[in-house]
N, C-alpha and C positions, 0 to 999 in steps of 0.2 A: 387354625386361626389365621384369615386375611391378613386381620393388619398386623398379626405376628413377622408375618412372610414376610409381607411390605416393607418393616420398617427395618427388617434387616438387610432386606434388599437395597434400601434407601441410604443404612449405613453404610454395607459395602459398597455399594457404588458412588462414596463420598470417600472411607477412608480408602480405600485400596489402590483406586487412580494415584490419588493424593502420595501415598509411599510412593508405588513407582515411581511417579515425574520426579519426584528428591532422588531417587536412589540414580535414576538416568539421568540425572543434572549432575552428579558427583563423574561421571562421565564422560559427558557429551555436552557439560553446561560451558560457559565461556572459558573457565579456570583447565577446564580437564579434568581428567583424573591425576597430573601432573600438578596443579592446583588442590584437588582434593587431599592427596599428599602433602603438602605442605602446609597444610591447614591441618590437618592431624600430627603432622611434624610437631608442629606448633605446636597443638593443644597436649604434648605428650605422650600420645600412643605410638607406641614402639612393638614394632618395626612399623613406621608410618604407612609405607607403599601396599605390606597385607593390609590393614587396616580399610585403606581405603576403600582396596578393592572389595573387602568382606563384608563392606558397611552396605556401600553401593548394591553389592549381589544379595544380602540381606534383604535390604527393605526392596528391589525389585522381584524378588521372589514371594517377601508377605504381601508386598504387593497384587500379585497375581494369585496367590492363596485366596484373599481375603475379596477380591474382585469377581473370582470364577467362585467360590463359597467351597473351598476346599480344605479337607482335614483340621476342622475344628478342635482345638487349641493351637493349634501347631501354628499358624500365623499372626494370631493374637499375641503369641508369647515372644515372637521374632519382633513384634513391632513394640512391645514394653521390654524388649531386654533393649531394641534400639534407643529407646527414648531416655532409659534410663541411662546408659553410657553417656548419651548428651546431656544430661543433664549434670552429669557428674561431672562432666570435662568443659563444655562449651557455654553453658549458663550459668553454673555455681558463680553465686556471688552477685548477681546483676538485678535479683531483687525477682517480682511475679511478674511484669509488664513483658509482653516479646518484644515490645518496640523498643525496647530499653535493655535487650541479648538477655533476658529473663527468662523462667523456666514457666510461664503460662501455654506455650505452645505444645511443647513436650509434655506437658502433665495432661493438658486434654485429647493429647492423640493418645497416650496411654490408656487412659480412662477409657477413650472411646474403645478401645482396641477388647478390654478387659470385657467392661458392657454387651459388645460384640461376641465375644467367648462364650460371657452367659446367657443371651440370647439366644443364639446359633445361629445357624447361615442361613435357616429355613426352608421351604421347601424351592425355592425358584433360585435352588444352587446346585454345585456340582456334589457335594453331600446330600441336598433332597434329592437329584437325582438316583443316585447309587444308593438311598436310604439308609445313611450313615450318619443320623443325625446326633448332633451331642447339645447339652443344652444346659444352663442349671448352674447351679453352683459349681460342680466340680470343675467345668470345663475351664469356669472364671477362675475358681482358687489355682488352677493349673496354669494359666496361662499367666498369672500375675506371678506365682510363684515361681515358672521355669524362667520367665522373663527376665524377672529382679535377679534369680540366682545366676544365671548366667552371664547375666552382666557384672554382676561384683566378681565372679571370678576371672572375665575378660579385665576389670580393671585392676584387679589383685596380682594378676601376670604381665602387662601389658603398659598400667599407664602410668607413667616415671616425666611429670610435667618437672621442666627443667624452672628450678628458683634463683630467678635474678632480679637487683632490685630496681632496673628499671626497665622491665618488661614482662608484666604477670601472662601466662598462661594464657588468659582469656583475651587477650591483643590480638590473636590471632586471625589471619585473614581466611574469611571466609570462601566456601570453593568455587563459589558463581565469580569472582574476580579473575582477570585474565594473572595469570604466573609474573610474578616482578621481576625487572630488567635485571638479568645474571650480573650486571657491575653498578647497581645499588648498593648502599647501604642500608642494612637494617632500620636507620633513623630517617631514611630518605623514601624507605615504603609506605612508612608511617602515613 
């Protein structure tokens, strides 16, 4: 089927770009990975600096999974276990809107990710290549399911958001911002 092909071709080559440039912005973006870090500081995931780096090499490897059409579920399930830790740590609470640090961003790259899974990469990927294709329900129920479960147990282990009353969790500066001046105060970042 053509437009089977096509439209998977069309997804990947929307979501998979897409993760990479976030995961190379956690990076390389203005903040650093020194900024990425403290922005997971922030949001609670301990030990922040793994964190950062695992998020970043995450989504730039389902990024290139899901780009080149490689090993169907396996980068589907990278980018909803990603989406779901965010949504747990960096959007809870802010309502659906993204423009308002809501969880409508994350829930449609997930979705898209899952959709993706049960589609398959088709044949004008590096699985039609090698004729490994996977497709169907299973590939979806797997990819939603390693997803989710690996992220509850990333947050089950890992996220210990520090409760003070005036400063929730979700305050947290984002990693595209440059690192705050080492003799700031916390109220003076703000």
């Amino acid at each position: 089927m053509k437009g089977h092909d096509a439209a998977a071709l069309v997804l990947r080559g929307t979501l998979g770009p897409m993760l990479f440039a976030h995961g190379w912005n956690k990076v390389a973006g203005p903040g650093g990975l020194k900024g990425t870090t403290g922005w997971f500081e922030a949001l609670g995931l301990r030990p922040a600096e793994v964190h950062a780096r695992m998020a970043a090499g995450t989504e730039m490897a389902a990024g290139v999974g899901i780009t080149l059409g490689a090993a169907n579920p396996l980068p589907a399930a990278a980018a909803v276990g990603l989406m779901a830790v965010a949504a747990r740590t960096d959007h809870r609470g802010k309502g659906f809107f993204v423009f308002k640090g809501g969880w409508e961003y994350v829930g449609v790259v997930g979705g898209a990710a899952v959709a993706l899974a049960g589609l398959g990469h088709g044949r004008y990927s590096l699985d039609g290549l090698l004729r490994r294709q996977r497709a169907g329900v299973g590939p979806a129920l797997l990819a939603a399911g390693l997803g989710t479960a690996s992220a509850a147990a990333l947050l089950a282990v890992c996220y210990r958001p520090e409760r003070t009353p005036d400063a929730a969790p979700t305050d947290a500066p984002r990693p595209d911002s440059p690192p705050p001046d080492e003799t700031q105060t916390d109220h003076q970042v703000k």
